[in-house]
C-alpha positions as CSV (number, residue, x, y, z in Angstrom):
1,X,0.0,0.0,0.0
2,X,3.0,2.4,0.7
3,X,4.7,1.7,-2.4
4,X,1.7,2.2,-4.5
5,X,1.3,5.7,-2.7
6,X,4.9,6.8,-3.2
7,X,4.3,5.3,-6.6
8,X,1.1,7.6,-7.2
9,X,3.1,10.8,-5.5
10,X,6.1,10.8,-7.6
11,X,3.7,10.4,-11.2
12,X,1.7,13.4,-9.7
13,X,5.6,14.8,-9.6
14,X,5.9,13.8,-13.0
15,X,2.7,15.7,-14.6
16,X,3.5,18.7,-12.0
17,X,5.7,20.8,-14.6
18,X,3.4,20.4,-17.6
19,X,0.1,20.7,-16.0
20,X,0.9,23.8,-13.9
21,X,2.6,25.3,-17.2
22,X,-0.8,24.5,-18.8
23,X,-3.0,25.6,-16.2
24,X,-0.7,28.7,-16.2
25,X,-2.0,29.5,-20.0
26,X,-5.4,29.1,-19.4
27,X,-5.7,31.6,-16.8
28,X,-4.3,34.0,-20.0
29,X,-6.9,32.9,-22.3
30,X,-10.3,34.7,-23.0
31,X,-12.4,31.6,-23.1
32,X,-15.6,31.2,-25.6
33,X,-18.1,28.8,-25.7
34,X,-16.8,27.1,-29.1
35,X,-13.0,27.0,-27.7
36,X,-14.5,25.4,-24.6
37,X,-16.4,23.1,-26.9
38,X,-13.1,22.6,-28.8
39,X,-11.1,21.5,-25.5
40,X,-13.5,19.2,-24.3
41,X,-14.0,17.3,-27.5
42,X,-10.2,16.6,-28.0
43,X,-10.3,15.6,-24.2
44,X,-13.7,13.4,-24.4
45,X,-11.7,10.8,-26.9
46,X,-10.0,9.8,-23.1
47,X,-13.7,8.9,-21.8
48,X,-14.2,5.7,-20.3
49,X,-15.3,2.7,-22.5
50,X,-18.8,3.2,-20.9
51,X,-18.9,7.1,-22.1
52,X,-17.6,6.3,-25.2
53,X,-20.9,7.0,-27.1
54,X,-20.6,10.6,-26.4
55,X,-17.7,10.7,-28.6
56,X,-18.6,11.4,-31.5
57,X,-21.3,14.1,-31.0
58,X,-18.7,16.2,-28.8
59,X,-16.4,15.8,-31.6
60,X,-18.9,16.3,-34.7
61,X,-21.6,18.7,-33.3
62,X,-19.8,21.6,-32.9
63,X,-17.4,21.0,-36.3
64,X,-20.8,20.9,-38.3
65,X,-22.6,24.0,-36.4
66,X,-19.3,26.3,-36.7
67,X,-19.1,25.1,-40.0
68,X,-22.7,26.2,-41.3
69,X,-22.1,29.3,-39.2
70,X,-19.6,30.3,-41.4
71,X,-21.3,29.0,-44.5
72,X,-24.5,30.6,-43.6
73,X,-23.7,33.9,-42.0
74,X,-19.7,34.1,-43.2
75,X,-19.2,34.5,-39.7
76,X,-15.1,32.4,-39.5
77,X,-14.7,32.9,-35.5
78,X,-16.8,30.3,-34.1
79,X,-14.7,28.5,-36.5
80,X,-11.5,29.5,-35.6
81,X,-12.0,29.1,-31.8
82,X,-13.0,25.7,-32.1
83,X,-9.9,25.0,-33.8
84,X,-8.4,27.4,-30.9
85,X,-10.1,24.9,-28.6
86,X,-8.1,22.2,-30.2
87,X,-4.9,23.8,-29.7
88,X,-5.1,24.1,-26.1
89,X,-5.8,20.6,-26.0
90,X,-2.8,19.3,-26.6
91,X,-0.9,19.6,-23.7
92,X,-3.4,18.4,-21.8
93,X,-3.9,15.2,-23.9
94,X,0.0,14.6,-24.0
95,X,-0.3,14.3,-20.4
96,X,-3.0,12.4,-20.1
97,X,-0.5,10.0,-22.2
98,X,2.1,10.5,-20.3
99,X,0.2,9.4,-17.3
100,X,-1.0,6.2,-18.9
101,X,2.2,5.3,-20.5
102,X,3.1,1.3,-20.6
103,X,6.9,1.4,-20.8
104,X,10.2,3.3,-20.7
105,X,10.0,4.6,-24.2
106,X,6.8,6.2,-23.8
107,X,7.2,7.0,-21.0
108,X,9.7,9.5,-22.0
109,X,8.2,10.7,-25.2
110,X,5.5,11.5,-23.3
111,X,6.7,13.9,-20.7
112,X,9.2,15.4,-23.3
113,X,6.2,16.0,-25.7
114,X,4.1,17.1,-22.4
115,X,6.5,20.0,-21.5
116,X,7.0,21.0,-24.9
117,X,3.7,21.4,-26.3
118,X,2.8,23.2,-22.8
119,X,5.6,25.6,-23.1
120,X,4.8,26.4,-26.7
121,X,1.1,26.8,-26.4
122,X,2.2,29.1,-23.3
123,X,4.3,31.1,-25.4
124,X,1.1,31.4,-28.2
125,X,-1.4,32.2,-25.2
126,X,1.4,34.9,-23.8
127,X,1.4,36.5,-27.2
128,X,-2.6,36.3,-27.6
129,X,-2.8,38.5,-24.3
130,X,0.0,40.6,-25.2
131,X,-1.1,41.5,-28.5
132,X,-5.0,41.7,-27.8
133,X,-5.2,38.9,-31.0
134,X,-6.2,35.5,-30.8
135,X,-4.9,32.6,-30.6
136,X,-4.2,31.2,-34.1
137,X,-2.8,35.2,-34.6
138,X,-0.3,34.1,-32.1
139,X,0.5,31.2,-33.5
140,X,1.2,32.2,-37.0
141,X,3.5,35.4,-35.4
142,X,5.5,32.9,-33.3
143,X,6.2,30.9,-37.0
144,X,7.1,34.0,-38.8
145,X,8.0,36.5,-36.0
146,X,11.7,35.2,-34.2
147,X,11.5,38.4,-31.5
148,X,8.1,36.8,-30.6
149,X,10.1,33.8,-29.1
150,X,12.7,36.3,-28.0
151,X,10.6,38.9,-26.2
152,X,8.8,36.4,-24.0
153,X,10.3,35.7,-20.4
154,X,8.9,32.6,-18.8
155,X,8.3,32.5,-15.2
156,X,11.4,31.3,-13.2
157,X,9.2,29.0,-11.5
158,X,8.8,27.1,-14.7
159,X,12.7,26.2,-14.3
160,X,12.3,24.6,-10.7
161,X,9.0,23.0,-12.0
162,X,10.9,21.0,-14.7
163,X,13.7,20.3,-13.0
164,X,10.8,18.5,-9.8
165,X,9.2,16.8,-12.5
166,X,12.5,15.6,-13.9
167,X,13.8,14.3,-11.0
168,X,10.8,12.5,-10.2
169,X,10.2,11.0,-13.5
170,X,13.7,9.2,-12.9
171,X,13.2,8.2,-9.7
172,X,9.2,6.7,-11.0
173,X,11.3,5.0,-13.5
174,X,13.7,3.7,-11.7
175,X,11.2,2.3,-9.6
176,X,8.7,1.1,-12.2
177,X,11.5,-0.7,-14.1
178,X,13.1,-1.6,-11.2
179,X,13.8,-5.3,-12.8
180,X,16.1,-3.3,-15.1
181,X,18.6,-2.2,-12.9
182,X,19.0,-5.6,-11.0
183,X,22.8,-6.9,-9.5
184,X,25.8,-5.2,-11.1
185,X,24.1,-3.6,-13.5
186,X,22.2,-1.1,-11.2
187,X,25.6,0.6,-10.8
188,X,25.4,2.2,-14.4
189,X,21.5,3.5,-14.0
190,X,22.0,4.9,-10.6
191,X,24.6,7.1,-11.3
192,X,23.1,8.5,-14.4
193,X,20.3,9.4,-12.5
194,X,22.0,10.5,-9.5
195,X,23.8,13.0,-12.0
196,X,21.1,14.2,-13.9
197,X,19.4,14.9,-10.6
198,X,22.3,16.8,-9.0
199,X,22.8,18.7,-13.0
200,X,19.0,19.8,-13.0
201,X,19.5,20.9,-9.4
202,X,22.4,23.2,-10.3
203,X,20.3,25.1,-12.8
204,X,17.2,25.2,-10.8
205,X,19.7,26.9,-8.0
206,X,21.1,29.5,-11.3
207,X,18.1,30.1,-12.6
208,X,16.7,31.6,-9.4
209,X,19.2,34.1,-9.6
210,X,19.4,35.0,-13.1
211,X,15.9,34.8,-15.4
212,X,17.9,34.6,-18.7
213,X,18.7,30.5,-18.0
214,X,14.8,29.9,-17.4
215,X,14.4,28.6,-21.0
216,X,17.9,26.8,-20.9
217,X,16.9,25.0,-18.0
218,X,13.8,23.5,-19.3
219,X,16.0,22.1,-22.4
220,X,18.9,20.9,-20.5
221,X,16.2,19.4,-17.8
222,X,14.3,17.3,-20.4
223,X,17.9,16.3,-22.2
224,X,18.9,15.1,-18.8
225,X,16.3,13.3,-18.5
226,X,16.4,11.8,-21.3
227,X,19.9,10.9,-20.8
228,X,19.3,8.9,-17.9
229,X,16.1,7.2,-19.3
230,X,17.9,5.6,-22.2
231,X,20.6,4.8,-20.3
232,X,17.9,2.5,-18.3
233,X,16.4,1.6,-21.6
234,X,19.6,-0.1,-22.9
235,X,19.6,-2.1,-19.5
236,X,16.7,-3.4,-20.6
237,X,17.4,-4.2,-23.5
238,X,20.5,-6.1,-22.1
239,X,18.0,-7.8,-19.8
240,X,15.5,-9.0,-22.7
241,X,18.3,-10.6,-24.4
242,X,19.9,-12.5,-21.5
């Protein structure tokens, strides 16, 4: 019972980054009823097998009635915050993924895809309040603008966030696939993982004092991380073969 709590703590330290980045963005947002409709129909394909019938109307219902709105009236914003709707979706369905993930390699797509699409749609939702614009606005300055990337400051406590959920992503790892790091070869695994967390650790401690190493921290977090996880994943594959 113990282990299974410690178990659920540290995957709630996993999401922790990426969900309070998210939930950070959505504060931003000016929220419609068609981008609320969008969000929730990306999110209702995660229903339970007995919800499942409710699907495809979330989905389909408000596509068709945004589309005849603009058909009809030539009225393209219901339109276009659907599709906002869908945008803001997707850090929330990565880590949704990432919280139902089956093995190593997923495992670690998933939270690397989690912080990324987070931060991104963070940096679109940033420029949408900045700029008084919406959201697909935002998006298409941050492709064709580069001082809309360079302009925005993220909040230091993203840095410390990241390098949490890091850390506790190895050490869920670590314990999840603890058959991978049996006997001698546990040596190799720990100290990856002992130096990522001590690496991620030093930057959360710069980046408190200087706001310019926020965005290099979140990199050098997830490469860290990702560092130590393959290490563990070619100890498995070791194991498989033995």
């Amino acid at each position: 019972m113990g282990s299974q709590l410690l178990d659920r703590a540290l995957l709630i330290g996993v999401l922790l980054a990426p969900l309070l980045i998210s939930f950070d963005f959505m504060l931003q947002l000016q929220l419609t009823p068609f981008i609320v409709l969008g969000f929730i129909s990306l999110l209702s394909t995660y229903l339970p097998l007995r919800y499942q019938f409710l699907i495809i109307p979330l989905i389909y219902l408000p596509a068709i009635v945004s589309l005849g709105i603009l058909v009809l009236e030539k009225k393209p914003q219901y339109l276009i915050d659907l599709a906002s709707g869908y945008l803001i979706s997707i850090p929330f369905l990565t880590v949704i993924g990432l919280a139902k993930s089956a093995n190593l390699k997923n495992s670690v797509i998933g939270y690397i895809a989690s912080l990324t699409s987070a931060y991104f749609t963070w940096v679109i939702a940033y420029e949408s309040k900045d700029r008084g614009g919406g959201l697909f606005l935002s998006l298409i300055s941050a492709f064709t603008d580069r001082q809309a990337w360079e302009k925005v400051e993220p909040p230091q406590s993203f840095a410390a966030f990241t390098a949490l959920s890091s850390i506790a992503l190895i050490i869920y790892l670590w314990r999840a696939r603890g058959s991978v790091t049996r006997h001698l070869q546990s040596g190799p695994f720990i100290y990856a993982a002992v130096s990522a967390s001590i690496a991620v650790a030093s930057i959360v401690l710069y980046s408190l004092a200087f706001s310019d190493s926020v965005a290099l921290g979140l990199i050098v977090a997830a490469f860290l991380t990702l560092a130590a996880t393959v290490r563990a994943g070619v100890l498995e594959r070791w194991r498989k073969k033995e």
